[in-house]
Residue, then its C-alpha position, 0 to 999 in steps of 0.5 A: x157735955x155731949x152734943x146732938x146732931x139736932x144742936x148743930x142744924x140749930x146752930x148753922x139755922x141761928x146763923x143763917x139768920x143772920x142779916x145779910x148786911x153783916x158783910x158789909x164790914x167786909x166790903x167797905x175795905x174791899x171796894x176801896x181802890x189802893x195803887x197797890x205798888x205805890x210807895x212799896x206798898x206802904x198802905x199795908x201799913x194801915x190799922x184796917x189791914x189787920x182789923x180785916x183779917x182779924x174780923x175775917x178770920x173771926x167770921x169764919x171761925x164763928x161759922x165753922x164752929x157753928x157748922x162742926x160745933x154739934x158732932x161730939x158723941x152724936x153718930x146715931x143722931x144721923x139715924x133720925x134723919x135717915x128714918x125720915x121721908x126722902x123730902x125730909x132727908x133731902x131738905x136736911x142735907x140741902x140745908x147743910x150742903x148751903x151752909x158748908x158752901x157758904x164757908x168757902x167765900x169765908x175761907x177766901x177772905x184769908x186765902x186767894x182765889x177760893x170763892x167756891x168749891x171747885x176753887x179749893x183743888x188748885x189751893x190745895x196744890x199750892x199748900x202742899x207745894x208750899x208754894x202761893x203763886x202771884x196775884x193773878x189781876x190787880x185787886x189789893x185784897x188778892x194781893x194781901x191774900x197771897x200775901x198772908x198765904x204764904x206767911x202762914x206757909x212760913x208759920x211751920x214746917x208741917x204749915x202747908x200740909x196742915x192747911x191742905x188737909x183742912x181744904x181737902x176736908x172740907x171739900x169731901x164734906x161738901x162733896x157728900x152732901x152735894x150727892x147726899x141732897x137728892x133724897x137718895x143718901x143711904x145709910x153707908x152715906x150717913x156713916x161715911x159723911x159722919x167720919x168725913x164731918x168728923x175729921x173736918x172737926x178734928x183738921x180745922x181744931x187741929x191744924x187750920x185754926x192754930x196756923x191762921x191765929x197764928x199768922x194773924x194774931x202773931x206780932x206785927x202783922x202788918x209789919x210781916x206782910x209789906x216785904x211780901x206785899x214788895x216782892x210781889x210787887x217788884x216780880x210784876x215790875x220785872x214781869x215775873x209770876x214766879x215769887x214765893 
């Protein structure tokens, strides 16, 4: 089956639809206040932990489909955008350029530290280090982030540049259509955010979504992230930021 351009804008439109309360799920977890060292770590152990990441991981998955879902065989319907009016152009583009942003708070549900774009450069450096520096403050959920970060290092050889490519996927999608949203894009734009599009589809299918089903949805999760959880608290409890 082949998909139009117009059935992705359709498919992102349906979910920006969406009540905006459907984050509450999230936040509930989120503002509960944990002593995150306390006996080791043990409320890593709870049913939310995995309930969390499971339902963040299929909030951004739905999203991100949504977003890429319409590309297969459709380039030429980035010729009926460009035949419209600057406003018109300018309103699409926009539109899009909302819902790729919106994506990067997702991403930070499963990553730390990434709440908008230009959070994605230092997480991309850290990937292709294979190396998730310690929690900054104090919060669990970031705790549990660096955690969960560095397992899907470990899921891999190739784990942390598959990641990386994702991330900087994403980012240059976000980029183009930051400058493509004035009304001013020109058709080497559209060509160049089509292939740029297309290699997100292919890097997310391809490389994040295999390491992320397999991070979370592997055995025991919770079993895998308390020893991380415990590192992480011993190194703040000797003073250092070094632990990987």
């Amino acid at each position: 089956m082949r998909y139009s351009f117009q059935m992705t804008i359709a498919a992102i439109t349906l979910l920006a639809a969406c009540p905006a309360n459907a984050a509450d799920i999230f936040t509930g977890f989120e503002d509960t206040e944990r002593d995150i060292c306390d006996a080791n770590g043990g409320w890593v152990q709870y049913a939310a932990v995995s309930t969390y990441f499971e339902d963040s991981y299929y909030d951004f998955d739905k999203h991100m489909l949504a977003f890429t879902g319409g590309l297969d065989g459709a380039g030429k319907n980035f010729k009926y955008i460009m035949a419209r009016s600057k406003d018109a152009q300018s309103q699409k583009f926009t539109f899009m350029h909302e819902n790729v942003t919106a994506l990067t708070p997702r991403i930070g549900r499963l990553l730390p530290r990434v709440d908008r774009p230009m959070d994605l450069p230092a997480v991309i450096a850290q990937m292709r280090e294979g190396a998730v520096g310690d929690p900054y403050g104090d919060h669990h959920s970031e705790f549990l982030r660096v955690a969960l970060a560095r397992e899907m290092l470990s899921a891999s050889d190739a784990a942390g540049a598959d990641i990386a490519r994702f991330l900087e996927d994403i980012a240059a999608v976000e980029g183009r259509l930051l400058g493509m949203k004035n009304g001013d894009a020109t058709r080497r734009d559209a060509r160049r955010l089509w292939n740029e599009m297309q290699a997100l589809s292919g890097s997310y299918r391809g490389a994040f979504r295999p390491v992320a089903r397999q991070t979370i949805f592997g055995d025991n999760l919770r079993d895998r992230l308390a020893p991380r959880i415990t590192e992480i608290c011993a190194a703040r409890a000797h003073g250092s930021k070094g632990s990987q």
